[in-house]
C-alpha positions, -999 to +999 in steps of 0.1 A: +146-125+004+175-102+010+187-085-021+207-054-023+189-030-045+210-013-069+221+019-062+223+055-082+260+053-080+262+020-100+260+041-132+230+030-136+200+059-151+171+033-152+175+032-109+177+067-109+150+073-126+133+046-110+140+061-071+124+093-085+090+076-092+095+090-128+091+074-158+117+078-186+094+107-205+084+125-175+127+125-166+134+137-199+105+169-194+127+179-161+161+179-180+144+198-206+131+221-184+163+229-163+183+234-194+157+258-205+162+272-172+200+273-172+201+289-208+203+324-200+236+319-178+255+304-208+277+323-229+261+338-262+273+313-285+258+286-267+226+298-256+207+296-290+213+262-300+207+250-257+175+272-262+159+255-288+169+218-280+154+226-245+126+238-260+120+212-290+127+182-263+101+198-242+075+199-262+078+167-279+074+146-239+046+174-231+027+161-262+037+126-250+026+129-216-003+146-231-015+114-248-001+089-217-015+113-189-002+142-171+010+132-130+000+162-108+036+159-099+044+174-136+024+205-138+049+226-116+077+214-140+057+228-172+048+259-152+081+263-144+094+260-181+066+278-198+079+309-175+111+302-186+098+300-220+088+335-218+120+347-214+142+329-236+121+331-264+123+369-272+163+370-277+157+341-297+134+354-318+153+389-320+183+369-333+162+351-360+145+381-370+177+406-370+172+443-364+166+468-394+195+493-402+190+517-374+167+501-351+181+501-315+192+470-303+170+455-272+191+451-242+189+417-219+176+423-185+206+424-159+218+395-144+201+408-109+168+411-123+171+376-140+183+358-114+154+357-093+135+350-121+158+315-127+155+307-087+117+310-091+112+288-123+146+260-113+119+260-075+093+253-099+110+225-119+120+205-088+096+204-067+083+182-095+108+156-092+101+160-051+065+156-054+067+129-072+092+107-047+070+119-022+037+107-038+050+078-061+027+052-080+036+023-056+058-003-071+056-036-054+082-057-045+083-087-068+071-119-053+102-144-037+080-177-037+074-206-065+042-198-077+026-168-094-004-155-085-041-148-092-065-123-080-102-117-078-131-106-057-158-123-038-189-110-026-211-129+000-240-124+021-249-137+056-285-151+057-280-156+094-270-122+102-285-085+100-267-055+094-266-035+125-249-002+109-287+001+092-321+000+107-333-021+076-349-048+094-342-073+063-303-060+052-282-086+061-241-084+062-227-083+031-182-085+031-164-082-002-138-104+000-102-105-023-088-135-032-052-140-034-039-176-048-010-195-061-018-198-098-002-213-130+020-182-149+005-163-167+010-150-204+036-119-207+005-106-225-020-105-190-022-074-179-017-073-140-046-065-117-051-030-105-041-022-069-073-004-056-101-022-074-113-039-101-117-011-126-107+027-129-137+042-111-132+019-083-094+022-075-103+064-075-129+059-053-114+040-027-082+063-031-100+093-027-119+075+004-079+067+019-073+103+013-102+117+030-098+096+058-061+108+058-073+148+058-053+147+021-064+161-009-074+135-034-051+140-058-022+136-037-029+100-034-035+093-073-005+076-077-024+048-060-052+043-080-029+038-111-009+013-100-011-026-106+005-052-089+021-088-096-015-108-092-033-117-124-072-113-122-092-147-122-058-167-131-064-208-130-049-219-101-017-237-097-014-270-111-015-300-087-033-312-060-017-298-032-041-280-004-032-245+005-034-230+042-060-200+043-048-165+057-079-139+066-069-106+069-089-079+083-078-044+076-074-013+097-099+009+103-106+032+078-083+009+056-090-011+025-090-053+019-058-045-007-038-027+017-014-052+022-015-066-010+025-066-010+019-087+019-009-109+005+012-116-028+045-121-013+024-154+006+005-160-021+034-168-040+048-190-009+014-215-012-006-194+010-042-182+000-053-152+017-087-135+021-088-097+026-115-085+036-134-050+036-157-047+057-186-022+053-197+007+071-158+004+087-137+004+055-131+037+040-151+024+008-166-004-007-177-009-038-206-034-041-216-056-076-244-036-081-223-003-079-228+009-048-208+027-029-208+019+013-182+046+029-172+047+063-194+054+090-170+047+124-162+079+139-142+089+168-163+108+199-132+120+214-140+102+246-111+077+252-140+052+273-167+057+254-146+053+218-133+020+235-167+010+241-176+016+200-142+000+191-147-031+210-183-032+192-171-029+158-140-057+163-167-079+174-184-071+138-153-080+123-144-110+142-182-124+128-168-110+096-137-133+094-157-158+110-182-159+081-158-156+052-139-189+072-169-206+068-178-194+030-145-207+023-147-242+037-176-244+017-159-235-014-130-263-010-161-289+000-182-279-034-209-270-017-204-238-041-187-252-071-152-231-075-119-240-092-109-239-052-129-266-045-105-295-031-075-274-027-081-253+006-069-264+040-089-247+061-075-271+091-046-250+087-059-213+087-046-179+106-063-153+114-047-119+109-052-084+107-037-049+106-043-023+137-083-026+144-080-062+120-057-069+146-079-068+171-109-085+148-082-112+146-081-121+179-113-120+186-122-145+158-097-166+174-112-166+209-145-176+195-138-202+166-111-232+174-114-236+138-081-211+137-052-223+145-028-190+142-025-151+148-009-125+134-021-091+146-001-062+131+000-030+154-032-036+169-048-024+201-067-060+218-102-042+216-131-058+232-132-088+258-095-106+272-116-137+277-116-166+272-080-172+272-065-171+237-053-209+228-035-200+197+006-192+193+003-155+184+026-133+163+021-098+176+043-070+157+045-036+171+064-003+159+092+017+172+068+047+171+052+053+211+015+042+209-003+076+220-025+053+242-008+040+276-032+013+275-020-003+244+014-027+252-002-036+289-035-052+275-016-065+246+008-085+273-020-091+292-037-113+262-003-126+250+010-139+283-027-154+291-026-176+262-021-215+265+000-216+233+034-198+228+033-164+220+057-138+205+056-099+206+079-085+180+088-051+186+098-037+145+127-006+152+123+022+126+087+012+119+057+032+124+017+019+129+020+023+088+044-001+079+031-029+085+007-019+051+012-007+019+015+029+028+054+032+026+053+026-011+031+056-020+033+079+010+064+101+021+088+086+040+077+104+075+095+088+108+063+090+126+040+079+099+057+052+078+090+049+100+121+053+085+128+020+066+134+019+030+105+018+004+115-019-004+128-030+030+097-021+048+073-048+027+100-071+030+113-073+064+074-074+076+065-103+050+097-121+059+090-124+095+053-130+090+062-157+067+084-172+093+060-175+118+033-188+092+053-219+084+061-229+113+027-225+127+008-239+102+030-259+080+054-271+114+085-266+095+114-277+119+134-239+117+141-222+151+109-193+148+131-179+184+159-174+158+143-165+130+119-135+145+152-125+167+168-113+138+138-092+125+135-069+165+134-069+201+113-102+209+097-114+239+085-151+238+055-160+260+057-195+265+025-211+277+006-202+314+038-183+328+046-144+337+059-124+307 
């Protein structure tokens, strides 16, 4: 899974353009615009012909980009030029249109007077190129694995159990669940599936929920909701008979079930089939079939007791939540609900996993249902009850970045070193709590937010060692997991009923 990624000074233009977060027309519009720019410093003889190349070239992507879509990231590059414009257009013109005998010749502005004119515009011009590696449409990694995979989205109701975010005596919990399989290839021809939700309106809702939730303006996270990933929508799945392990994932709070869908394809593609789930009321939005919209209603109280107290009660939520979808699922590979998954899910073999709160959910689900026979929590505080003990091996990865709560790494030992099955706590250097998601492919690269990995190294290194531990859980392959994980962090093996 280890590949070096080519690098700008390989010659190669595609990659630079490529670690810009540009596309090829969008690149073109900043040369254009910095040579429109730099015109007025070249000598006379030049400056004509640079002048209206610049200016041809820039109009012709504008109008492209006008038809494809404009980026947010662009508009300071065509302010910057159309300013630019303005000024290199007159001499033009004046040389076109020569004087009349007579006529006094109009004299350029002096290089002091232009030149904070060029610093202002060349700011303008480049702070599109930063805004745009800043703010990228992600770009996931492509899937290592055997298979190719399929998408789509489930949504199921509990008969047996009300909704306690509403006072509707008769609203039961409803979870909308994504499905991520191993699935035949599909034709060059498929369209992938989009990254935030099934159609436009939904991947800019639940973007502009992440950003909200963030305290970011919408727009900065629009990159997002354009993006499409390696997963097909509703693709037949693969071809055999073999029976796939399950992998629930709840996400963090305030997150979204796609999240990690780097995560989710990358073990798709490996045999695994995971189930995301968002969870309503806690999610930062979800979209129902009938079109509505359920938005987040966990808030802090800014009490560190009494928010533990609402925490704990919303990981149980969650834990019934994973629970539920379990059991929806083990229905699906029995026929009780006919589904092409039907004989091809091995829910015998299922782990229970989850990002920061989903963490959390995860093991609670595991306390309470032996039907789980593996953990993965991803930077998450162990909300809500230590007992019983957990009987699971665990996978707990946490970031180099200090948890601002003391509390955290004690009660996380406390339920690793209490379990009756081997546990490991991997502690990730140069991660934050955000990269064990998505974020690092759309977000700024910000030590303390996404850590200081690589865009592609991030997904990677937390997908490899998840992997790892997944296999030989589940699928008891005979590699050394000590070994493996060592190579990945700092890790600390809890072997069953002794001291950490």
């Amino acid at each position: 899974m280890r590949h070096r990624a080519p690098r700008p000074d390989d010659g190669d233009v595609t990659e630079i353009i490529t670690q810009l977060s540009m596309s090829s027309v969008e690149f073109v519009t900043v040369l254009a615009a910095l040579a429109l720019v730099a015109a007025r410093w070249l000598p006379p003889a030049a400056r004509p012909r640079v002048t209206v190349v610049a200016a041809v070239t820039l109009v012709l992507s504008a109008a492209v980009l006008g038809v494809t879509g404009i980026r947010w990231q662009l508009l300071p590059v065509l302010a910057g030029a159309a300013a630019a414009l303005s000024f290199a257009l007159p001499p033009l013109l004046r040389r076109l249109f020569r004087r009349r005998p007579g006529q006094r010749q109009a004299r350029r502005a002096p290089w002091w007077l232009a030149l904070p004119g060029t610093a202002a515009c060349t700011a303008l011009v480049i702070t599109g190129p930063i805004a745009a590696w800043a703010f990228p449409v992600p770009v996931f990694p492509e899937p290592s694995g055997p298979y190719a995979v399929g998408t789509r989205v489930v949504q199921w109701t509990d008969p047996d159990r009300p909704e306690t975010f509403t006072a509707e005596p008769d609203d039961r919990r409803t979870v909308v669940v994504q499905l991520w399989c191993p699935a035949r290839n599909s034709s060059a021809n498929t369209l992938a599936a989009r990254y935030l939700g099934r159609t436009p309106q939904e991947a800019r809702t639940v973007s502009d929920a992440l950003a909200r939730g963030a305290g970011l303006p919408a727009f900065l996270l629009g990159g997002a909701a354009q993006a499409r990933t390696h997963a097909h929508a509703d693709a037949p799945v693969a071809d055999g008979d073999e029976r796939f392990p399950v992998v629930l994932f709840s996400p963090g709070s305030g997150g979204s079930r796609s999240q990690n869908t780097a995560w989710a394809e990358e073990l798709a593609t490996h045999g695994y089939v995971v189930a995301a789930l968002d969870h309503p009321y806690d999610s930062a939005a979800v979209v129902l079939d009938d079109g509505r919209v359920i938005r987040t209603a966990t808030t802090s109280t800014g009490d560190r007791d009494a928010d533990e107290r609402l925490a704990a009660d919303w990981t149980a939520v969650r834990a019934a939540d994973l629970r539920f979808v379990l059991t929806r699922l083990d229905d699906l590979d029995r026929g009780t609900t006919p589904d092409p998954l039907t004989g091809r899910l091995d829910t015998h073999r299922t782990a229970a996993t989850g990002h920061s709160m989903g963490g959390a959910a995860a093991l609670q689900a595991a306390r309470q249902d032996p039907r789980i026979g593996a953990v993965i929590d991803l930077d998450g505080f162990p909300h809500g009850p230590t007992t019983p003990d957990l009987r699971q091996p665990v996978l707990a990865l946490t970031s180099a970045a200090r948890n601002p709560d003391p509390r955290y790494l004690p009660r996380l030992t406390e339920a690793l070193a209490h379990d009756t099955a081997t546990t490991y706590r991997l502690a990730v250097p140069r991660t934050a709590h955000l990269t064990f998601t998505d974020a690092p492919l759309y977000l700024p690269p910000l030590p303390s937010i996404t850590g200081t990995l690589t865009r592609a190294d991030a997904p990677r290194l937390v997908t490899a060692a998840t992997l790892a531990f997944l296999n030989s859980t589940l699928r008891h392959t005979p590699d050394d997991l000590t070994r493996t994980l060592s190579t990945y962090g700092s890790l600390t093996v809890h072997h069953p009923n002794t001291a950490p």
